[in-house]
PASEBA-1860 file (N, C-alpha, C; in nm, 3 decimals):
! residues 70
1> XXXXXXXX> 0.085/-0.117/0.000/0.000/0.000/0.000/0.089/0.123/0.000 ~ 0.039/0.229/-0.070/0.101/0.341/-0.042/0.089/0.424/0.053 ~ 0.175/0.483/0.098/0.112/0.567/0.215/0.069/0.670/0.170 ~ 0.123/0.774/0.064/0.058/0.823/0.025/-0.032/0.844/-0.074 ~ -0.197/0.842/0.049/-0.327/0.860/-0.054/-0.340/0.957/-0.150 ~ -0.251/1.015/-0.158/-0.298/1.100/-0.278/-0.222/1.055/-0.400 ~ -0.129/0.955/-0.398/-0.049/0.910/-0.516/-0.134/0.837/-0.596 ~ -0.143/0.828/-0.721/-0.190/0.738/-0.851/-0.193/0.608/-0.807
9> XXXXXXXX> -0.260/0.532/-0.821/-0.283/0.384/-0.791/-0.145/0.331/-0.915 ~ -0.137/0.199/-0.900/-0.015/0.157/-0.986/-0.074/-0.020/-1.015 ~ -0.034/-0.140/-1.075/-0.070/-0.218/-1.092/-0.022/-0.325/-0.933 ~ 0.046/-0.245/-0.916/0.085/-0.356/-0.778/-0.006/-0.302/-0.654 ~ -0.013/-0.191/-0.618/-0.135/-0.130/-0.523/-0.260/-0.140/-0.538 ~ -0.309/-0.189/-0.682/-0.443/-0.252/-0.724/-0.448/-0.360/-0.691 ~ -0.346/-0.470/-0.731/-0.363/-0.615/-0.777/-0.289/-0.669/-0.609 ~ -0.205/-0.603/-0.559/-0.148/-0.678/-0.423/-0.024/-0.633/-0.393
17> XXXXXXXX> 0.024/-0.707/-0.467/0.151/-0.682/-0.407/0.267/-0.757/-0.524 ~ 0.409/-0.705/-0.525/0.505/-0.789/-0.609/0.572/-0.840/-0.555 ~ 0.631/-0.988/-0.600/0.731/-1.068/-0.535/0.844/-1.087/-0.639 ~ 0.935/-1.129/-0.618/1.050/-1.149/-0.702/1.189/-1.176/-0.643 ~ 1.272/-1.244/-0.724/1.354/-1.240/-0.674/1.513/-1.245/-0.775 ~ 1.603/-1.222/-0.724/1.766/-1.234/-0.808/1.838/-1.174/-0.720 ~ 1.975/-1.165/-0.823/2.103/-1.122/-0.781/2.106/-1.001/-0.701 ~ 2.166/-0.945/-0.603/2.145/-0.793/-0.571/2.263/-0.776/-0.493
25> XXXXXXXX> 2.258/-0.659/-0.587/2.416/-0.520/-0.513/2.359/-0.426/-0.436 ~ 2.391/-0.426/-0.325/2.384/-0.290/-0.198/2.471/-0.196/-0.193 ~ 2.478/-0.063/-0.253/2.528/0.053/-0.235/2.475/0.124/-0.078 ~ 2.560/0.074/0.036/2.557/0.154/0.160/2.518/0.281/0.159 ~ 2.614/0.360/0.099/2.617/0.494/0.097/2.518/0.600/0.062 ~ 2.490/0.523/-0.085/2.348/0.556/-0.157/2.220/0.513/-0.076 ~ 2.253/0.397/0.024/2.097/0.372/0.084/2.032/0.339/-0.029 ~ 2.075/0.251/-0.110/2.012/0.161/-0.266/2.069/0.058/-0.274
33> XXXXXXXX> 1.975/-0.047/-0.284/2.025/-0.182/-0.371/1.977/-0.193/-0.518 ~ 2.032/-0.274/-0.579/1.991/-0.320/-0.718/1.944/-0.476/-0.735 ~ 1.840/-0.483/-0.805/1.751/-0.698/-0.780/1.780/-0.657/-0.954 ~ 1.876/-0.805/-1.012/1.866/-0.832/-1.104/1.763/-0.895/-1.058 ~ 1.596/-0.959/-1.151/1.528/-1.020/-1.153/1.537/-1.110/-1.198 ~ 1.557/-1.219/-1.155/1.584/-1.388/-1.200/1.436/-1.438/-1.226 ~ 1.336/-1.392/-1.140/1.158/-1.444/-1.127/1.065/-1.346/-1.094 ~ 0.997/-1.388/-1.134/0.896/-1.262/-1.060/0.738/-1.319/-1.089
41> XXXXXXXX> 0.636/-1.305/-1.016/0.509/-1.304/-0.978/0.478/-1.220/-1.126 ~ 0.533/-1.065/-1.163/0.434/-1.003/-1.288/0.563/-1.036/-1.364 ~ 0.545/-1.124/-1.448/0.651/-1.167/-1.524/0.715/-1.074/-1.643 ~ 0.640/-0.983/-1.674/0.763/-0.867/-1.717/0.860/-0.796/-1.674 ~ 0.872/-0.844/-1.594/0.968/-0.800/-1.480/1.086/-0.872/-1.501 ~ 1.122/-1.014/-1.512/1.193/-1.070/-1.564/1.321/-0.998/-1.635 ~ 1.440/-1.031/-1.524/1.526/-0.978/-1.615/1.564/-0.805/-1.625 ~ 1.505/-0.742/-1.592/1.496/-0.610/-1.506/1.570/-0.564/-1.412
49> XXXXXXXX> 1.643/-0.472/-1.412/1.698/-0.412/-1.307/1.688/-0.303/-1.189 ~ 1.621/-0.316/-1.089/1.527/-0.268/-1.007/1.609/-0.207/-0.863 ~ 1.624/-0.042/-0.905/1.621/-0.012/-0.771/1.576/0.039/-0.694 ~ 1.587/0.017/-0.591/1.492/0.031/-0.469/1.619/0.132/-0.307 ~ 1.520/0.203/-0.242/1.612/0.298/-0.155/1.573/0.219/-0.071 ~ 1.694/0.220/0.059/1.628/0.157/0.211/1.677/0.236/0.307 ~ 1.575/0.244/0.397/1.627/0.257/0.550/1.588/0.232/0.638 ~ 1.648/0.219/0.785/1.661/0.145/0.863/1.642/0.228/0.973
57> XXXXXXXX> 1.534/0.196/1.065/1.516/0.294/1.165/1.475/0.218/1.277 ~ 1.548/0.173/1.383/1.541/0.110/1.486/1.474/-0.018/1.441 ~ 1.367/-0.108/1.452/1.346/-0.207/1.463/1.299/-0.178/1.281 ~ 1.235/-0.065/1.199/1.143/-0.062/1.075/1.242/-0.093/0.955 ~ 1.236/-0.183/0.894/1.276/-0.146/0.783/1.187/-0.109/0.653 ~ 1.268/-0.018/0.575/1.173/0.057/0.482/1.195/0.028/0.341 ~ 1.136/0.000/0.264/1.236/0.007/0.108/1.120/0.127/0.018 ~ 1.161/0.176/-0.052/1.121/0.275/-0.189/1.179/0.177/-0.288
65> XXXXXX> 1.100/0.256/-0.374/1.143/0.250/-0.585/1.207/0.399/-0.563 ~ 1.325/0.400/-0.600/1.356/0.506/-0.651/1.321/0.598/-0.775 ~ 1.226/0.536/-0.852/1.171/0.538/-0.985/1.050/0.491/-0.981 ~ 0.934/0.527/-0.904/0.779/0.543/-0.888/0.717/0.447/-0.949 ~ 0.730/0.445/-1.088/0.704/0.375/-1.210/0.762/0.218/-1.237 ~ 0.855/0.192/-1.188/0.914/0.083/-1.150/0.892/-0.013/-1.087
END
C-alpha cells in the first residue's frame, strides 16, 4: 500500500503486491540496492533491473522504488 493517498494507484497497489527475486548489489552509501530479476510473480519484470532505496530505523525497515514507475 502506499502511504501516500494521494499518489496514482499503480498495478501492484491494485492487484497486491510484487514478489520477485535475483542477484542484488547494496550501495551503503546511496541507501540503494539493485535486484537483477531472476523471477517474478508479474513476469515482465523478468530480467529487469530494479532499484529500490532503504532505511533502517530502529526495529522498521523501509524500502522505496527510486523510480515510482518501477
Amino acid at each position: 500500500m502506499n502511504p501516500n493517498r494521494a499518489a496514482p494507484d499503480t498495478a501492484y497497489t491494485v492487484n497486491g503486491y510484487e514478489a520477485f527475486y535475483g542477484t542484488v548489489r547494496v550501495n551503503n552509501a546511496a541507501k540503494t540496492f539493485v535486484v537483477t530479476v531472476a523471477s517474478s510473480l508479474a513476469r515482465d519484470l523478468i530480467g529487469q533491473r530494479l532499484t529500490r532505496g532503504f532505511n533502517v530505523s530502529g526495529k522498521t525497515f523501509v524500502l522505496t522504488p527510486v523510480d515510482p514507475n518501477r
